[in-house]
N, C-alpha and C positions, 0 to 999 in steps of 0.2 A: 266325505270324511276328510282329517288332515291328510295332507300330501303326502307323509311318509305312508300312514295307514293306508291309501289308496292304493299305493306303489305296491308294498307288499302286500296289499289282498288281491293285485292282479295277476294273473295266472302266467307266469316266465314265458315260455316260446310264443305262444301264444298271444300275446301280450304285443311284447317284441315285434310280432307278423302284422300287429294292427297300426304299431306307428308305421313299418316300412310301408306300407299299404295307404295308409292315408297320409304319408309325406308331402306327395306331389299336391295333392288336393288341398291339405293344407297352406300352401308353398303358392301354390296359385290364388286361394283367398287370400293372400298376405299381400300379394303380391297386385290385387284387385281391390285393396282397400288404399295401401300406399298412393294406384292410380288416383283415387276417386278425393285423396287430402294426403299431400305429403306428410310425414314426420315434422316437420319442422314447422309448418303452417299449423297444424295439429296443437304441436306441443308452446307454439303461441299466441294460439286463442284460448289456450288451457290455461296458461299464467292468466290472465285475466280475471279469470275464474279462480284461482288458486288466492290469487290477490284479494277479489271479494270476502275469502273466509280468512283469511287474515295471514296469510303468508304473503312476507316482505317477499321482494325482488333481491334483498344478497339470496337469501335460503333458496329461492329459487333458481339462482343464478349457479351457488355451489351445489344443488344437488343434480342439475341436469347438464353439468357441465361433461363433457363428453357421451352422453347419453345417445345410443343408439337401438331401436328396433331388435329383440330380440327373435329370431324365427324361432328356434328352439321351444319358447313359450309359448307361441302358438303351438308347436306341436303338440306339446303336452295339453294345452287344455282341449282339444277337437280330439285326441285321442278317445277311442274309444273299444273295448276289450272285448272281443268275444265270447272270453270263459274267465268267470271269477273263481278265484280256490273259495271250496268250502268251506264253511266254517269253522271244521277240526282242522284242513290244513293252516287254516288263517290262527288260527287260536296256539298249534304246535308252535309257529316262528314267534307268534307275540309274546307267548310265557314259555320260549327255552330256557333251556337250563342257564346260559350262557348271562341271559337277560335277567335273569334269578341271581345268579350268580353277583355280579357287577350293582345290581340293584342294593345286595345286602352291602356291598363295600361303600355304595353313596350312603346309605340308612346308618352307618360306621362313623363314616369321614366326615358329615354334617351333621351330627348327633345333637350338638347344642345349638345349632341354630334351628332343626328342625322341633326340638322342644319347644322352643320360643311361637314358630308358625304354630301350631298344633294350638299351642295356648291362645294365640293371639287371632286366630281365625276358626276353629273349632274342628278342623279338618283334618281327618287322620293323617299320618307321616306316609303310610303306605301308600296311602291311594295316590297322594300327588306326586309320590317319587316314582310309582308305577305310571302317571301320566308322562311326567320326564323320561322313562324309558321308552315306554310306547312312540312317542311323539318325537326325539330325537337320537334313541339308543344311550342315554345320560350326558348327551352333548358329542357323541362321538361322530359324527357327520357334519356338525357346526364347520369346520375348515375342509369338509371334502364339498371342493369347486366341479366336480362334476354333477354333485346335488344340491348343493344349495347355489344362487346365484345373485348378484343386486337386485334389493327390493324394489329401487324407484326404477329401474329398467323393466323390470319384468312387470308391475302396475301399468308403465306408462306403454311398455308394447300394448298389455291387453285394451288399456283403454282408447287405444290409435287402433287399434287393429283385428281385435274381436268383439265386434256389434254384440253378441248374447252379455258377454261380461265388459261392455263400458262403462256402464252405469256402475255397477258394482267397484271396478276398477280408479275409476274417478273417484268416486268415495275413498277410499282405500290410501290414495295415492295425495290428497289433501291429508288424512288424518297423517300420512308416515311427513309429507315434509313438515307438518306440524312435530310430529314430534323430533325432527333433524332442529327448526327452532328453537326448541326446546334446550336442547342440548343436550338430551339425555345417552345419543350414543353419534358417533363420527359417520359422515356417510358410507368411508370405505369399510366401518363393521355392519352397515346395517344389513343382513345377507340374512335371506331365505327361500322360500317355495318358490316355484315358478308363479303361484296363484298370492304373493306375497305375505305368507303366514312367518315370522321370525322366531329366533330366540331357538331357549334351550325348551322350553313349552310350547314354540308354535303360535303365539297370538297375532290374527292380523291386527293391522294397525289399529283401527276403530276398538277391539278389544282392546288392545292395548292403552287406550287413551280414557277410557273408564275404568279399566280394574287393576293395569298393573301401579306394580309402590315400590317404593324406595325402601326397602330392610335395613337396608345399611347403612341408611343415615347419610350417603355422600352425595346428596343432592339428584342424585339419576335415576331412576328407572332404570336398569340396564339389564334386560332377560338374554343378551349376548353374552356379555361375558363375570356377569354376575350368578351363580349358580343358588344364591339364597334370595337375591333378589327376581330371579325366574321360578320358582317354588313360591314364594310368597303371593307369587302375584297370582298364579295358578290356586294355591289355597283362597285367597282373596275373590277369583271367579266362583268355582265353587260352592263357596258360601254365599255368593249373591244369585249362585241360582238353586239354591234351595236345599244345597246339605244340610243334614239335620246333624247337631253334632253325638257323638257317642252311637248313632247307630249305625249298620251295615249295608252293602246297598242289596243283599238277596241272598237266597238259601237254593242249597240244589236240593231236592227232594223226590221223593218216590212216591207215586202215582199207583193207587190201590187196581188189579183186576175187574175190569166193565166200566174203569172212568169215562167218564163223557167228556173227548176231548176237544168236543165243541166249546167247553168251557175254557179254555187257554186259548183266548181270541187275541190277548195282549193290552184289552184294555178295560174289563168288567174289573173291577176292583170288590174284596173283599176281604177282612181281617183274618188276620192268621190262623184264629181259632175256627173261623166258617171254613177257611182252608180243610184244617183236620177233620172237624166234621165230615166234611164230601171224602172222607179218608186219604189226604195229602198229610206224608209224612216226611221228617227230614233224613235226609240220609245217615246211614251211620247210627242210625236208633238216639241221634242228641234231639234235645228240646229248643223249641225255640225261644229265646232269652222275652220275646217280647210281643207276646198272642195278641194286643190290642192292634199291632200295626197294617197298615192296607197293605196290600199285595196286587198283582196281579201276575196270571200262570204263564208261563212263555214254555215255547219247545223249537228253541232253535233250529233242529232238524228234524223236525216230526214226531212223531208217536212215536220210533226206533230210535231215538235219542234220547240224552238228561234232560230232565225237568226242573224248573228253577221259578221261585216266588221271586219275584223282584217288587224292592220296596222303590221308596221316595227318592233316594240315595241315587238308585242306577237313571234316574229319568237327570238326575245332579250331572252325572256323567254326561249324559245323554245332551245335553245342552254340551259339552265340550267337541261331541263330535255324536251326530244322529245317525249313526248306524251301530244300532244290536251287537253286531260281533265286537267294534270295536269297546262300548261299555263293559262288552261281557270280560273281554280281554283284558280291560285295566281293573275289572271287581277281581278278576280269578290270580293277574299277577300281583295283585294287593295280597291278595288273602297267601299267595304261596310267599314271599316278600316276608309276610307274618310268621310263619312257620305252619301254615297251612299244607294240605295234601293235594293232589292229584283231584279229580271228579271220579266220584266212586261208581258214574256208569258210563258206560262206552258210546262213543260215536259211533253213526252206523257208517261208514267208511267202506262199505260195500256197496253203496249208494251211487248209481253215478249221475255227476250233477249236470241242472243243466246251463246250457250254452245260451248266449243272451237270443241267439235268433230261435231256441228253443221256447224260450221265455214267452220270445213274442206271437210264438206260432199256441202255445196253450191260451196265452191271452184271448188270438182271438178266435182260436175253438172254444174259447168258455163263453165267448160274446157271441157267439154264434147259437149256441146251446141258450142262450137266455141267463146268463149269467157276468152279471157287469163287472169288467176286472178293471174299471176305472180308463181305459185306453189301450192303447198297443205301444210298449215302450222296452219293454225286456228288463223293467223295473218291479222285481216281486213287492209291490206296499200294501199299506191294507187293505185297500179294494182290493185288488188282486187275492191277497188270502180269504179274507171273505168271500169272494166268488167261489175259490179255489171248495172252502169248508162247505159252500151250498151243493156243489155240485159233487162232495163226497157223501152229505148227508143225504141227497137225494139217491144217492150209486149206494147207499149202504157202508160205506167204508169209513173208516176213522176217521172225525172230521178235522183234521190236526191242523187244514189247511198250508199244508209243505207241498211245493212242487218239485214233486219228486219224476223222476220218469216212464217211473209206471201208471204214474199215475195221467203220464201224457199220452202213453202207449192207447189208457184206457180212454182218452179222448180224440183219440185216431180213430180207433175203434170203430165209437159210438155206443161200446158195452157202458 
């Protein structure tokens, strides 16, 4: 997910204990890459290459001009958490009141430019102002240098210094002095992620070089310090990956007694009205505006949680950042933004979740059991729930496919 979302879906002390923990090890692959190609030899066989795609030698010369090695960045990318917040705690901090609050005074303050977007990209005002919040607080972190930091530094550490993301990084770090080329923003604005995603939206460069636009007519692109020009550009992604205009991206709903909740796999798709049929209804006893539309059933936290159709819209999302919670987070603080309500059912928050070497220890009792959870990684995906759902259907129990810890217990077992 984006870098803020990460940060705050990772669980505080916790968290914390995993960078002091992997500091050193960190510190010493950094330290064992420098050996093997210095910075400097690095970052000039790299102009070479930079030059090929079309970046002059000034652009190169002013963007890497005091450039150094950032450790820090490697921290953060080898970091790895022990224990992720669940869902509802990830979902409380992303749609606080706080962020509600703030949200309505940007939907105020940009009132006439966000009509324009709206008209001009087909994308509602909410959802992309809720990606603005989710994604940078509504720009209120953009000048905090504890979290954001230079882009060409922190590309060019990863791509000198961590082999998983060089390639990725190299990439990355052409398209940004392309856009320094450009001219669209100075290099001492250009500041973001450690993983170099910028602006008040977050685009890394490569996005940025296909979708963002100039609103404002002054020649730039500028998602720093332009706030219609970083919306636009955001509506402009969106619509090129497949919002539809005027609909919604999902419905919470309620789930009739003896559902088979084998059927919320996340990816059987079926129209609204097949929905009702199988007795899926919306909550709150409203209709839905639009029975011909595909769905498909999700349950965030299992069979003890809200149930939610999600249409075309949230997969829209989903290409801006492919994790569930965080979609779920920008459809729900869109809809509350709107003058929407609360989820009219409860988290099961008595739950307790698990821990990533939890993850990987059910993995591989479900591989053991005959049940392929795709690998051993402490990443619940769909293999993983699929396995999860076989090995409930076969035990008799809801096949809701949530690893939950009982449902670990009963694979300790052997019950």
């Amino acid at each position: 997910m984006t870098w803020l979302g990460q940060w705050k879906y990772l669980g505080g002390k916790s968290a914390l204990r995993s960078i002091v923990v992997g500091a050193g090890l960190v510190l010493f692959s950094f330290g064992s890459a420098m050996a093997a190609q210095s910075f400097e030899a690095w970052r000039d066989g790299f102009q070479a290459q930079a030059r090929q795609a079309g970046v002059s030698a000034e652009t190169f010369r002013r963007a890497f001009e005091g450039v150094t090695p950032d450790p820090a960045v490697l921290e953060a990318a080898n970091r790895q958490a022990e224990f992720v917040k669940p869902i509802w705690e990830y979902l409380e901090s992303a749609v606080s009141n706080s962020r509600i609050e703030t949200g309505r005074q940007m939907l105020q303050r940009y009132d006439r430019e966000m009509a324009e977007i709206e008209r001009r990209y087909g994308v509602s005002r909410y959802v992309f102002t809720a990606i603005w919040g989710m994604e940078s607080s509504y720009g209120a972190v953009l000048d905090n240098h504890k979290v954001v930091r230079p882009v060409i530094r922190s590309l060019a550490t990863l791509a000198h210094g961590d082999p998983k993301r060089a390639e990725f990084a190299r990439t990355q770090l052409i398209a940004a002095l392309k856009i320094l080329q450009n001219g669209d923003v100075h290099p001492s604005r250009m500041m973001g992620s450690w993983a170099g995603a910028m602006g008040h939206t977050q685009f890394i460069p490569t996005t940025y070089e296909a979708y963002a636009v100039d609103f404002t007519g002054d020649g730039r692109r500028d998602i720093w310090d332009s706030v219609p020009d970083a919306l636009a550009s955001t509506a402009n992604y969106l619509k090129n990956s497949g919002w539809a205009d005027g609909e919604t991206w999902g419905y919470e709903v309620n789930l009739p007694r003896g559902f088979d909740f084998g059927l919320a796999d996340e990816q059987t798709k079926r129209s609204v009205t097949e929905w009702e049929y199988l007795g899926v209804r919306r909550t709150h006893a409203r209709d839905f505006p639009r029975p011909n539309d595909q769905a498909v059933l999700m349950l965030p936290a299992g069979a003890n949680g809200p149930a939610f159709l999600m249409l075309r819209n949230f997969n829209a999302i989903k290409r801006y950042n492919n994790a569930t919670s965080y979609a779920l987070g920008v459809g729900h603080l869109a809809d509350r933004l709107a003058g929407g309500g609360t989820f009219a059912q409860s988290w099961p928050t008595q739950d307790q979740p698990l821990t990533r070497t939890q993850k990987e220890e059910m993995q591989r009792l479900l591989s053991s059991r005959g049940f392929d959870p795709g690998g051993v990684d402490g990443q619940v995906g769909p293999m993983t729930r699929s396995a999860i759902r076989s090995f409930q259907g076969r035990s008799g129990l809801p096949a809701d496919g949530y690893p939950s810890y009982s449902l670990l217990e009963r694979l300790r077992t052997g019950s």
